[in-house]
PDB file with SEQRES, HELIX, SHEET and CRYST1 records, atoms N, CA, C and O in Angstrom:
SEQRES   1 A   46  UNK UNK UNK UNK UNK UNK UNK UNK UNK UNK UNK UNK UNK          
SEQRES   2 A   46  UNK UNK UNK UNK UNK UNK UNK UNK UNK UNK UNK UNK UNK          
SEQRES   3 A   46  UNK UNK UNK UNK UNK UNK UNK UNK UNK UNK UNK UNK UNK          
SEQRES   4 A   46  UNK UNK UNK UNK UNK UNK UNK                                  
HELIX    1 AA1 UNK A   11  UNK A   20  1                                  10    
HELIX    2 AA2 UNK A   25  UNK A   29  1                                   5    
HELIX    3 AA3 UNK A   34  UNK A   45  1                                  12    
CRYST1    1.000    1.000    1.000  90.00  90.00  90.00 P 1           1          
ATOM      1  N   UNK A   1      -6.975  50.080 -11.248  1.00  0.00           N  
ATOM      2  CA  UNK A   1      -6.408  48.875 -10.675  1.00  0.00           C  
ATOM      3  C   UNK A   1      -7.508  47.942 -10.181  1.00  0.00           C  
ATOM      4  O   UNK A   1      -7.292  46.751  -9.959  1.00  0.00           O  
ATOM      5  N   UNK A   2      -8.749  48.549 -10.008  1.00  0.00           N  
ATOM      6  CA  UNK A   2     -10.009  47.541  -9.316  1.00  0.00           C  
ATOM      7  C   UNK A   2      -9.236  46.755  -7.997  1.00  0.00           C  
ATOM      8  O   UNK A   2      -9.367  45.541  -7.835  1.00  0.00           O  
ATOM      9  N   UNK A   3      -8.642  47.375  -7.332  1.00  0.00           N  
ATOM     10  CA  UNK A   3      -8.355  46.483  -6.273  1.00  0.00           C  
ATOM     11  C   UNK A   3      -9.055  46.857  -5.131  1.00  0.00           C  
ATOM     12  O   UNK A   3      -9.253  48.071  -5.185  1.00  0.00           O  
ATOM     13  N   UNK A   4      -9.638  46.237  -3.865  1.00  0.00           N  
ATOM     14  CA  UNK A   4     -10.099  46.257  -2.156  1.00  0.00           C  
ATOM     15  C   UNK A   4      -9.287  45.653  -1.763  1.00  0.00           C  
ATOM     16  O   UNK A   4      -8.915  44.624  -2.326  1.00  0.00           O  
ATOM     17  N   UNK A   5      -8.716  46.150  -0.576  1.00  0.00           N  
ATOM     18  CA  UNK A   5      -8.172  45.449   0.702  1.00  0.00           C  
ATOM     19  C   UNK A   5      -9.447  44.355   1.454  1.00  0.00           C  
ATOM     20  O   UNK A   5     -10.659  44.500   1.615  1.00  0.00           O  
ATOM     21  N   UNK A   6      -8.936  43.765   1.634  1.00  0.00           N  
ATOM     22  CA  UNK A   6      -9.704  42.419   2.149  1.00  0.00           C  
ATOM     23  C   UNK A   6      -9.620  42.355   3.366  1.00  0.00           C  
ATOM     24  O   UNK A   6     -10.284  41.397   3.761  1.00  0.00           O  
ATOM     25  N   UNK A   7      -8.911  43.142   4.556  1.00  0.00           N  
ATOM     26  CA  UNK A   7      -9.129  43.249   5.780  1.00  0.00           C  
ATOM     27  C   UNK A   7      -9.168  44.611   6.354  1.00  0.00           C  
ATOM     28  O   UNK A   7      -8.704  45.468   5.601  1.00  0.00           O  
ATOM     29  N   UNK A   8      -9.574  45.000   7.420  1.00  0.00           N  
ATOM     30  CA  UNK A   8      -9.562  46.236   7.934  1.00  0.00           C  
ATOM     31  C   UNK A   8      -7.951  46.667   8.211  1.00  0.00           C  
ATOM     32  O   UNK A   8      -7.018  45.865   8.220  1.00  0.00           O  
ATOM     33  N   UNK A   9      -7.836  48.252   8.454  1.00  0.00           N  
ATOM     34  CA  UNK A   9      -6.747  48.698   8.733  1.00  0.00           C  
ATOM     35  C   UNK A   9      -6.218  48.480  10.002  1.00  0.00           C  
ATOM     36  O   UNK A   9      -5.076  48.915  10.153  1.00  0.00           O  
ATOM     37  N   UNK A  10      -6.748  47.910  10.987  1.00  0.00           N  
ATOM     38  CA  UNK A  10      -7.203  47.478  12.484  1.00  0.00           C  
ATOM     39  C   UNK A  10      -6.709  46.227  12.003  1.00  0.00           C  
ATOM     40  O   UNK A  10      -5.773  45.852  12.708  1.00  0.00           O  
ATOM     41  N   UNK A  11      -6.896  45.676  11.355  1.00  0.00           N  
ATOM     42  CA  UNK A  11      -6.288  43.863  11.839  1.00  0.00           C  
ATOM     43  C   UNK A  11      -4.794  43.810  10.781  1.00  0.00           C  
ATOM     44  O   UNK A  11      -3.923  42.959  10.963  1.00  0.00           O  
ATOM     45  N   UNK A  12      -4.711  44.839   9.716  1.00  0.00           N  
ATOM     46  CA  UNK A  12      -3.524  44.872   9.562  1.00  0.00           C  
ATOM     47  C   UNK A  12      -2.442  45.058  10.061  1.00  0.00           C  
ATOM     48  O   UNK A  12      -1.376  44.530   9.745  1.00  0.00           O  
ATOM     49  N   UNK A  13      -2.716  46.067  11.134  1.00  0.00           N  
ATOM     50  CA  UNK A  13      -1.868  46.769  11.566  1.00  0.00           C  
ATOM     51  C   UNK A  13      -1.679  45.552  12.749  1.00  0.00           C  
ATOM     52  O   UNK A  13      -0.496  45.409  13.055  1.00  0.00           O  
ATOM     53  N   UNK A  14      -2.204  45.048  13.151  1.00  0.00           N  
ATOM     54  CA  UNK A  14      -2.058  43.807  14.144  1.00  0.00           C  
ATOM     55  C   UNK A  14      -1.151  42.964  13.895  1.00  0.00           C  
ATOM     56  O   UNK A  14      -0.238  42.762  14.696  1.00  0.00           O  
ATOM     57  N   UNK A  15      -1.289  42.103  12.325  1.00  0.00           N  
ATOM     58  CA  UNK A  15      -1.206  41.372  12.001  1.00  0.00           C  
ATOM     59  C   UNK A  15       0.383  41.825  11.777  1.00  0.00           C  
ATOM     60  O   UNK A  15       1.081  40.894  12.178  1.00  0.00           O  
ATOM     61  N   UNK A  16       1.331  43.094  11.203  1.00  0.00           N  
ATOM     62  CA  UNK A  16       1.891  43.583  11.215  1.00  0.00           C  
ATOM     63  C   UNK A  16       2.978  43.516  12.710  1.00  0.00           C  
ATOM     64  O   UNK A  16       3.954  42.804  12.946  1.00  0.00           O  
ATOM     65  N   UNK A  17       2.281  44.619  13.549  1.00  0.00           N  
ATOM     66  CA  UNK A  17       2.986  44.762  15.204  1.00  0.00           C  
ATOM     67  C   UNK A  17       3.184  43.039  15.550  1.00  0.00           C  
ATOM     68  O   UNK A  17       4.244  42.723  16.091  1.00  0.00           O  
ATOM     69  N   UNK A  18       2.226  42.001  15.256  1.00  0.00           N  
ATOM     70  CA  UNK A  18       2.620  40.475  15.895  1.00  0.00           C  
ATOM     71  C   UNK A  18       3.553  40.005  15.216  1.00  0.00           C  
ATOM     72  O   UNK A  18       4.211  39.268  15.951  1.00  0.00           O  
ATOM     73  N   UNK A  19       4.032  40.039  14.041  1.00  0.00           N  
ATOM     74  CA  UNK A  19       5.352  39.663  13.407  1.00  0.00           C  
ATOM     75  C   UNK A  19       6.351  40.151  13.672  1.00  0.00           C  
ATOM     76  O   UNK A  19       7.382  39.586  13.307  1.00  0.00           O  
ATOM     77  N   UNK A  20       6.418  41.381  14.407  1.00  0.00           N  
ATOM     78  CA  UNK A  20       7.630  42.208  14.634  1.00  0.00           C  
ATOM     79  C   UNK A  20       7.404  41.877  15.904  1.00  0.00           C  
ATOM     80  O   UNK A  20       8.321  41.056  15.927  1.00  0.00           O  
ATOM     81  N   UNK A  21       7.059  41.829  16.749  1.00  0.00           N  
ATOM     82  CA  UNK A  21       6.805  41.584  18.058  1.00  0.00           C  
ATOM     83  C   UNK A  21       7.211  39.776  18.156  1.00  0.00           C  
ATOM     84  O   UNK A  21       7.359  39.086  19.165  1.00  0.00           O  
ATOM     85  N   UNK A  22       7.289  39.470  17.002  1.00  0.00           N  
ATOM     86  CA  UNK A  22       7.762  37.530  16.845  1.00  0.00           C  
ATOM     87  C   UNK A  22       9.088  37.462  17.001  1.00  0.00           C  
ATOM     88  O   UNK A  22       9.650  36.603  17.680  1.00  0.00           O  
ATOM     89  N   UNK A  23       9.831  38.659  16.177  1.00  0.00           N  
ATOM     90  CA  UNK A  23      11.031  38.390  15.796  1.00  0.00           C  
ATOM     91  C   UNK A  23      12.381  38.447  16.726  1.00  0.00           C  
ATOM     92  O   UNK A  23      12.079  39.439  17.390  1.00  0.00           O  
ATOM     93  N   UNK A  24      13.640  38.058  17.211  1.00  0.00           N  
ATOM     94  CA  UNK A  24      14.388  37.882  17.815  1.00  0.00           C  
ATOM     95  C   UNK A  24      15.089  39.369  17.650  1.00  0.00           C  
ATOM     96  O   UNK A  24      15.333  39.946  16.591  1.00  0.00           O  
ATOM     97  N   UNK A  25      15.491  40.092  19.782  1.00  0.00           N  
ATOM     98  CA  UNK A  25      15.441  41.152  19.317  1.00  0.00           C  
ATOM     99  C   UNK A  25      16.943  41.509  18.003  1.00  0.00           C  
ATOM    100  O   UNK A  25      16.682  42.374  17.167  1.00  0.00           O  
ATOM    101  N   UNK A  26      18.034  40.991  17.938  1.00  0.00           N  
ATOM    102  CA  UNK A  26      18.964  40.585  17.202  1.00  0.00           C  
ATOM    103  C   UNK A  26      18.392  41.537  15.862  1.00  0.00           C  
ATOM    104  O   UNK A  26      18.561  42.716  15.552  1.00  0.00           O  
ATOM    105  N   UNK A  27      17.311  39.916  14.982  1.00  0.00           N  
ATOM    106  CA  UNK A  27      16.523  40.668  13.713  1.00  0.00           C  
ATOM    107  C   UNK A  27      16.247  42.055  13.459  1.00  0.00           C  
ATOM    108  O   UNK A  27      16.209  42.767  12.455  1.00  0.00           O  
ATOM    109  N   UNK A  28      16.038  42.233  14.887  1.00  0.00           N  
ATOM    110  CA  UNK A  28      15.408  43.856  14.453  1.00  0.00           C  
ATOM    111  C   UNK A  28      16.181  44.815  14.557  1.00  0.00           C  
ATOM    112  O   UNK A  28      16.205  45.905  13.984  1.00  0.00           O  
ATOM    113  N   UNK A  29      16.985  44.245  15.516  1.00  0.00           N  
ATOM    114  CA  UNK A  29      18.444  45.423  15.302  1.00  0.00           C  
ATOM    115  C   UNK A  29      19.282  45.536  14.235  1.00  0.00           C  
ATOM    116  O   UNK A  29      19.807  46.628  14.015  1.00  0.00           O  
ATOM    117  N   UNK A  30      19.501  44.594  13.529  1.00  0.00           N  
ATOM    118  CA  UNK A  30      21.157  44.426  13.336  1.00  0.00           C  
ATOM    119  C   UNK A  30      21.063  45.217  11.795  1.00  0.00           C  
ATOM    120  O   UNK A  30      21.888  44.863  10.954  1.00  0.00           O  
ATOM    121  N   UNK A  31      20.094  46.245  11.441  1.00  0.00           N  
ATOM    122  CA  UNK A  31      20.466  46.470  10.368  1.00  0.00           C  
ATOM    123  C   UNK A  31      20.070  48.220  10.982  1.00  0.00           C  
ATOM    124  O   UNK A  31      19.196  48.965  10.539  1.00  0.00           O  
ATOM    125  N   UNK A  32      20.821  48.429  11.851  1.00  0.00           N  
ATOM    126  CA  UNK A  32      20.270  49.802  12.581  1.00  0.00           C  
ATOM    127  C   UNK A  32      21.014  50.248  12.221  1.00  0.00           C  
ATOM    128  O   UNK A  32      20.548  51.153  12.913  1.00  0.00           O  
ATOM    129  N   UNK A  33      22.120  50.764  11.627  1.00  0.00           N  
ATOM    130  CA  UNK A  33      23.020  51.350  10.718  1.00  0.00           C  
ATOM    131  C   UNK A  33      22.574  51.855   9.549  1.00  0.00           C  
ATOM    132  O   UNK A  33      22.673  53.056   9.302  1.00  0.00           O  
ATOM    133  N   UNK A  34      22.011  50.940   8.668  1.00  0.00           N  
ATOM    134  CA  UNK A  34      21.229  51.541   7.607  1.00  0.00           C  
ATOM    135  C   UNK A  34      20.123  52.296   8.020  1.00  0.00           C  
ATOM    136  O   UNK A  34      20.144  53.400   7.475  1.00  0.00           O  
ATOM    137  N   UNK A  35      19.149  52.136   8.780  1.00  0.00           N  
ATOM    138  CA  UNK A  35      18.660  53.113   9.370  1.00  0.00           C  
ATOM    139  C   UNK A  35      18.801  54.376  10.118  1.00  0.00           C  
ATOM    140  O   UNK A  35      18.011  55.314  10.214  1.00  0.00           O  
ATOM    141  N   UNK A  36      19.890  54.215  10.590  1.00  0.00           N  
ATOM    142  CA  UNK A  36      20.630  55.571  11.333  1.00  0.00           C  
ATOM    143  C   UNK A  36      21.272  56.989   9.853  1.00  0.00           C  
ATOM    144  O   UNK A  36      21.413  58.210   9.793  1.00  0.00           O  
ATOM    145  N   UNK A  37      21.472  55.740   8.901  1.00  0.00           N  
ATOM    146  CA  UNK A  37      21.752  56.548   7.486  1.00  0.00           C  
ATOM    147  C   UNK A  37      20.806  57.337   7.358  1.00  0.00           C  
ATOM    148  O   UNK A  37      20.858  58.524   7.680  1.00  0.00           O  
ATOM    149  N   UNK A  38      19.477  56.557   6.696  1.00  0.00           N  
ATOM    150  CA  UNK A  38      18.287  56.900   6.508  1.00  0.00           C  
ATOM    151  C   UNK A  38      17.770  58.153   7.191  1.00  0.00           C  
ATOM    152  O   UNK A  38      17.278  59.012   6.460  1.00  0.00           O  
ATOM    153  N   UNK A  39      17.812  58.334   8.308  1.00  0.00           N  
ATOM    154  CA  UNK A  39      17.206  58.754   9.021  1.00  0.00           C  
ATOM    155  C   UNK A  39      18.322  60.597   9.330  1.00  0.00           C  
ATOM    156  O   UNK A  39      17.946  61.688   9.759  1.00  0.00           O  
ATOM    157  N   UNK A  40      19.560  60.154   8.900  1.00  0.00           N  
ATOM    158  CA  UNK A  40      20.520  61.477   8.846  1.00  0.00           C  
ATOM    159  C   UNK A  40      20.070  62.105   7.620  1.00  0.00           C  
ATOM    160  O   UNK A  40      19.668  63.266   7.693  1.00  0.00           O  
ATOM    161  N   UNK A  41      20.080  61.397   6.302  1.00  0.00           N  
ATOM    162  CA  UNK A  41      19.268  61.524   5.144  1.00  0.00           C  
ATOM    163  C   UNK A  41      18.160  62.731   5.319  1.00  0.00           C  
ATOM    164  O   UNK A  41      18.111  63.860   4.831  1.00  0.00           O  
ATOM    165  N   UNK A  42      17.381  62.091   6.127  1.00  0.00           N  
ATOM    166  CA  UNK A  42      15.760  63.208   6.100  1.00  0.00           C  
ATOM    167  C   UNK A  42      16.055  64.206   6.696  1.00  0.00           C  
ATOM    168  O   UNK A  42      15.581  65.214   6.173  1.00  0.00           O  
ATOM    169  N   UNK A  43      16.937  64.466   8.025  1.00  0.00           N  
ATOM    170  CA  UNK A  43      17.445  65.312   8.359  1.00  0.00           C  
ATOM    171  C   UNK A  43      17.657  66.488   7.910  1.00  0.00           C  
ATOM    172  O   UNK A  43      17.059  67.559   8.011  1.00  0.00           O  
ATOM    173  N   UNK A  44      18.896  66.036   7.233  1.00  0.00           N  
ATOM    174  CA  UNK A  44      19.621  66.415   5.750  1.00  0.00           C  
ATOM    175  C   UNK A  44      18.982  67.151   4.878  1.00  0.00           C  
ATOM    176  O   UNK A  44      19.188  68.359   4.758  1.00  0.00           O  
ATOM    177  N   UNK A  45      18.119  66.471   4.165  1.00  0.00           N  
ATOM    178  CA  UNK A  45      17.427  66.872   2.634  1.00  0.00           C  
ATOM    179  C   UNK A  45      16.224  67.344   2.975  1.00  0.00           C  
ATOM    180  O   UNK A  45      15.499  67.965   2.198  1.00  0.00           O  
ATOM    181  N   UNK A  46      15.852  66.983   4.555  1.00  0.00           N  
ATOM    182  CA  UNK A  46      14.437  67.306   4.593  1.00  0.00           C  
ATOM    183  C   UNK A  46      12.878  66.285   3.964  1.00  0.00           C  
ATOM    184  O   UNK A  46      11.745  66.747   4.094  1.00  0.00           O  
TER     185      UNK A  46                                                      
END                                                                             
């Protein structure tokens, strides 16, 4: 693939947590259902 990441894992992860940390708490909830699936899923199957 010849590809480099062009920033450290340190400012990604920043750059990341500040967008979620932007968002209205609403956004981040409202799809917690599908996640509550998800998450019975791994449970589940392992």
């Amino acid at each position: 693939m010849n590809w480099q990441p062009t920033i450290s894992r340190a400012e990604g992860l920043k750059i990341t947590y500040d967008y979620f940390k932007s968002l209205p708490q609403e956004e981040i909830w409202k799809d917690l259902g599908v996640w509550e699936e998800v998450a019975e899923n791994v449970v589940e199957y392992g």
